[in-house]
N, CA, C and O atoms as CSV, one atom per row, in Angstrom:
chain,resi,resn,atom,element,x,y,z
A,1,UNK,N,N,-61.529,34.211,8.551
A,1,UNK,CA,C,-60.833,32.987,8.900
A,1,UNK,C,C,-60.773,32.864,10.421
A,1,UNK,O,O,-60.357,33.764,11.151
A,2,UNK,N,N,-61.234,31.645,10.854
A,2,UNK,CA,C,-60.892,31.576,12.329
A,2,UNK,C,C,-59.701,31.393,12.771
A,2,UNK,O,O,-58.834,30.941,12.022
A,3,UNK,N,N,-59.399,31.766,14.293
A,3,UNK,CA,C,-58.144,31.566,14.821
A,3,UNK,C,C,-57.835,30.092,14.516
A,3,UNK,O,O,-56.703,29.802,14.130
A,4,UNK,N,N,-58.331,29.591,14.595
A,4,UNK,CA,C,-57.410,28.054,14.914
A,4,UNK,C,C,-57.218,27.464,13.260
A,4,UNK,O,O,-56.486,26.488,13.094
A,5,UNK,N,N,-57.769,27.974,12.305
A,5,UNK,CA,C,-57.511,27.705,10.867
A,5,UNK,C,C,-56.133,28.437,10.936
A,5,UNK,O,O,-55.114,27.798,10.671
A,6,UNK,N,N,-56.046,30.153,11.388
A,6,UNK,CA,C,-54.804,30.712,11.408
A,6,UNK,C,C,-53.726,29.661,11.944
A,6,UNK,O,O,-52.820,29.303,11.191
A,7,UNK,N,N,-53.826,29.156,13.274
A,7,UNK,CA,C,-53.012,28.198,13.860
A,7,UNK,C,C,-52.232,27.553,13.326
A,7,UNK,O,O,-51.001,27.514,13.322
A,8,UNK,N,N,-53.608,26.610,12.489
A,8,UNK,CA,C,-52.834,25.450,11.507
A,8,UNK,C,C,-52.371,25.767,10.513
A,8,UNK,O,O,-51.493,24.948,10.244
A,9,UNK,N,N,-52.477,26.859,9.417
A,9,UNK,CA,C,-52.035,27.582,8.910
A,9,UNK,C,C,-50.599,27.663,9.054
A,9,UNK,O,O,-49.795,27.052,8.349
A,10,UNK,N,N,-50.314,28.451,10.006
A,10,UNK,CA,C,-49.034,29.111,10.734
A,10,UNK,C,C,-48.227,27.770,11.008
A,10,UNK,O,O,-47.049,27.882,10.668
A,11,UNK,N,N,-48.612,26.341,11.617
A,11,UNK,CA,C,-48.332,25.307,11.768
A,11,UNK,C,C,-47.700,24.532,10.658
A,11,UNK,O,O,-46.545,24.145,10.839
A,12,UNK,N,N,-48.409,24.206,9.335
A,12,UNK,CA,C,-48.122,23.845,8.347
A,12,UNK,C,C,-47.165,24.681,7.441
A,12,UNK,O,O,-46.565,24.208,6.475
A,13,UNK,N,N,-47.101,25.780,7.797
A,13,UNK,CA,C,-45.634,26.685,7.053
A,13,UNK,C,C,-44.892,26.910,7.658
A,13,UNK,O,O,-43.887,27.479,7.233
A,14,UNK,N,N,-45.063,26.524,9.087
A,14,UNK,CA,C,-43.762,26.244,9.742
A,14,UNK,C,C,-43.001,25.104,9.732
A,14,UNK,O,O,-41.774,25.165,9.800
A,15,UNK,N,N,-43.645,23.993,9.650
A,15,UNK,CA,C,-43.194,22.587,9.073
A,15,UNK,C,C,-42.614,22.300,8.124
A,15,UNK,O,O,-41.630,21.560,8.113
A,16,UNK,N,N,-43.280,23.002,6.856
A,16,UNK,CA,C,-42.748,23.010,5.529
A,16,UNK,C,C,-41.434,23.701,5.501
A,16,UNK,O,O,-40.491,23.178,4.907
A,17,UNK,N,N,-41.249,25.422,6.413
A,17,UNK,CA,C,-40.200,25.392,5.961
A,17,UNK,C,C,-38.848,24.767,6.678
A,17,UNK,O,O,-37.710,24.706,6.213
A,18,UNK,N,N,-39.350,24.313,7.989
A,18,UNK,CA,C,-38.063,23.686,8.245
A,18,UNK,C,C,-37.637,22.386,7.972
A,18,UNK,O,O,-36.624,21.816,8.378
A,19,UNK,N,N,-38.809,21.852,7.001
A,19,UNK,CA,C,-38.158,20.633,6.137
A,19,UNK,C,C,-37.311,21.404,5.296
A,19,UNK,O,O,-36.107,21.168,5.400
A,20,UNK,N,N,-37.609,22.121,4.628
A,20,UNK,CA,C,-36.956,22.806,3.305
A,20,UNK,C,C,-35.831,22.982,3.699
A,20,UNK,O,O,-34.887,22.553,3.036
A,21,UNK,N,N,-35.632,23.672,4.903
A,21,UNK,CA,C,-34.384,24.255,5.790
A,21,UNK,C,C,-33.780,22.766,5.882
A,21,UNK,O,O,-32.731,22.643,5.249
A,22,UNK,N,N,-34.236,21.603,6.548
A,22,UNK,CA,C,-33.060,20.314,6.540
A,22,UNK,C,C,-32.869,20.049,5.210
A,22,UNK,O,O,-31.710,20.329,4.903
A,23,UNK,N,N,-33.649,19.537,4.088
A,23,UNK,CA,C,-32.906,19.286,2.995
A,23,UNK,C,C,-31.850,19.737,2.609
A,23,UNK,O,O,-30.819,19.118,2.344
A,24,UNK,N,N,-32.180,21.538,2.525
A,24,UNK,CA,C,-31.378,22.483,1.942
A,24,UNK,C,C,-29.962,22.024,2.545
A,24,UNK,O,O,-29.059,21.825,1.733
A,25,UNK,N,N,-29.650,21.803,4.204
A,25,UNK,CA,C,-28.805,21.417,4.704
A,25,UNK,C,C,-27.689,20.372,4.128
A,25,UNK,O,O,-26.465,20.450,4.016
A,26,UNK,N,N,-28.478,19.536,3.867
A,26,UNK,CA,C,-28.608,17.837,3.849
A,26,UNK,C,C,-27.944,17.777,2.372
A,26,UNK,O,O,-27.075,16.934,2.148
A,27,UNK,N,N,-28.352,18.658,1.396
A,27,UNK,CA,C,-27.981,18.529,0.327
A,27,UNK,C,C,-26.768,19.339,-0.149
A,27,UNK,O,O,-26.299,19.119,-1.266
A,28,UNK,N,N,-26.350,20.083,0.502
A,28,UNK,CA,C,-25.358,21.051,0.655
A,28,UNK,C,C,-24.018,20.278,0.858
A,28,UNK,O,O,-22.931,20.302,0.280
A,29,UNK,N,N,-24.513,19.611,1.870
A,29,UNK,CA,C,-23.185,18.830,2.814
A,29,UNK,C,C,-23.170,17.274,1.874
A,29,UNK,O,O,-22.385,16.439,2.324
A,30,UNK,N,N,-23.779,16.961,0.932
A,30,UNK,CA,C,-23.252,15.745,0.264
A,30,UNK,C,C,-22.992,16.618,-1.226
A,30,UNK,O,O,-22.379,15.924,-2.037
A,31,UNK,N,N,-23.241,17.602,-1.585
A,31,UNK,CA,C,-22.668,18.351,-2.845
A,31,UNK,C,C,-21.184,18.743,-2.257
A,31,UNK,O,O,-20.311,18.548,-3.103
A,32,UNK,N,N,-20.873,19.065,-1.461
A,32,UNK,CA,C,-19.763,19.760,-0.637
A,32,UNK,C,C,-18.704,18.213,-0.679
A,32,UNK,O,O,-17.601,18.276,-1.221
A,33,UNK,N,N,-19.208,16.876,-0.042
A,33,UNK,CA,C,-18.900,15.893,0.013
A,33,UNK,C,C,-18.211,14.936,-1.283
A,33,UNK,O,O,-17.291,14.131,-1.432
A,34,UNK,N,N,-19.252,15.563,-2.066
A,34,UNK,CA,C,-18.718,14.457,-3.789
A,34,UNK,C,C,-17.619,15.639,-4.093
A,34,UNK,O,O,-16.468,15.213,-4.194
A,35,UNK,N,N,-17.781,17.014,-4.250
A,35,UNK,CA,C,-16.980,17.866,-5.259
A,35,UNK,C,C,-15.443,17.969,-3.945
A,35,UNK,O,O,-14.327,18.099,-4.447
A,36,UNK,N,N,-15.509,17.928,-3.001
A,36,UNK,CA,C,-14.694,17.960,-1.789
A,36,UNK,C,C,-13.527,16.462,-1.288
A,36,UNK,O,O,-12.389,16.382,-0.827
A,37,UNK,N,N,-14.391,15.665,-1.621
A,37,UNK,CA,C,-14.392,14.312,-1.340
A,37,UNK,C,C,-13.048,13.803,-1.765
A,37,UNK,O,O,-12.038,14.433,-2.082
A,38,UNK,N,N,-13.295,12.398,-1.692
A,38,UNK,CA,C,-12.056,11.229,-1.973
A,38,UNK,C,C,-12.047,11.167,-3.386
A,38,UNK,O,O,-10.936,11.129,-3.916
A,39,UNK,N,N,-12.972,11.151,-4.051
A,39,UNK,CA,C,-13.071,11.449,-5.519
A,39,UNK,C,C,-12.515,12.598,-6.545
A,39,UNK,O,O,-12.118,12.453,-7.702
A,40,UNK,N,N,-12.622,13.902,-5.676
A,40,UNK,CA,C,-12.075,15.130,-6.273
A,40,UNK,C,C,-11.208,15.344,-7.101
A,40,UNK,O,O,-10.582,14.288,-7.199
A,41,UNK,N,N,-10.729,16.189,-7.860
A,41,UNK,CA,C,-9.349,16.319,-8.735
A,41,UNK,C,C,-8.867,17.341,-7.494
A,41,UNK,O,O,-9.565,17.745,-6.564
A,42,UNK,N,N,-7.525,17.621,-7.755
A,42,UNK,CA,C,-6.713,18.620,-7.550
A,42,UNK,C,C,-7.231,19.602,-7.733
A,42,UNK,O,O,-7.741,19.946,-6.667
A,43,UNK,N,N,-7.469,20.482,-8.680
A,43,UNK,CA,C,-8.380,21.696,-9.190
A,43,UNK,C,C,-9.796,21.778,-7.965
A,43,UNK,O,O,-10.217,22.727,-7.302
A,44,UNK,N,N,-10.200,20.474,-8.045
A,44,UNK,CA,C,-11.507,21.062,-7.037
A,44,UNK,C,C,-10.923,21.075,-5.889
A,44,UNK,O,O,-10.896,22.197,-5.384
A,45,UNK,N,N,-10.281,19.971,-5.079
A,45,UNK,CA,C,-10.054,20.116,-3.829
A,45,UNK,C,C,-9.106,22.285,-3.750
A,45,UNK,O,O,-8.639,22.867,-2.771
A,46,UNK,N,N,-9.178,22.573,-4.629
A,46,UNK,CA,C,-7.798,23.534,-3.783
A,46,UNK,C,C,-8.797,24.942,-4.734
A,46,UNK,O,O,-8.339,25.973,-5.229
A,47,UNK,N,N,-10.468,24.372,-4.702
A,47,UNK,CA,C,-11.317,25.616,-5.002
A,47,UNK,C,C,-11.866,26.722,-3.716
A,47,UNK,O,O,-11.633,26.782,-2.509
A,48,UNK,N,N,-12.364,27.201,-4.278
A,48,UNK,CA,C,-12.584,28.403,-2.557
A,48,UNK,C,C,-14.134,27.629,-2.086
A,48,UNK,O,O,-14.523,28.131,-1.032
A,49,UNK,N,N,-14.804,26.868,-2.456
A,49,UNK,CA,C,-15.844,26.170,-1.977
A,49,UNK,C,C,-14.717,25.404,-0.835
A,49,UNK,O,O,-14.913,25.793,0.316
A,50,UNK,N,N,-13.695,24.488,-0.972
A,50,UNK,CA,C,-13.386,23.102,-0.394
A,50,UNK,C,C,-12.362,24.136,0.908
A,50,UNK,O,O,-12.151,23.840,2.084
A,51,UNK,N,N,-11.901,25.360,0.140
A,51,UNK,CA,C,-11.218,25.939,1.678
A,51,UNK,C,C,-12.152,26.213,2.642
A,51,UNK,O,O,-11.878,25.997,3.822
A,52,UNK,N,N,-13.300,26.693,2.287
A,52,UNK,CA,C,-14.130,27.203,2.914
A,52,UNK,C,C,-14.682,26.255,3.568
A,52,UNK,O,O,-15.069,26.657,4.665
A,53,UNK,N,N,-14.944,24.885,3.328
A,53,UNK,CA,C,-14.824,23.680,4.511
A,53,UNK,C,C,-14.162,23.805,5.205
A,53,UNK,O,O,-14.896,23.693,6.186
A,54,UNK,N,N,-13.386,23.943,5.518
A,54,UNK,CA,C,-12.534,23.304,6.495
A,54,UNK,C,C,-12.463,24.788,7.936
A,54,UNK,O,O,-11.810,24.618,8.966
């Protein structure tokens, strides 16, 4: 394999994973948001996920 295939290689799985890395983010913080949220019961807001927000 040539270097610059390595490159792009190395390029394209670095991309990929720091999309993966924002979703993962992204989706965390609106799961955190609905079960945390204005919507919540009592029971969820006062779970060790919603302390751990704050």
């Amino acid at each position: 394999m040539k270097s610059s295939h390595l490159a792009v290689t190395a390029a394209v799985a670095a991309l990929c994973a720091g999309i993966l890395v924002l979703f993962t983010d992204i989706e965390l913080s609106v799961v955190r948001w609905f079960n945390c949220g204005p919507f919540s019961t009592l029971s969820e807001d006062q779970s060790e996920v919603c302390k751990r927000q704050l």
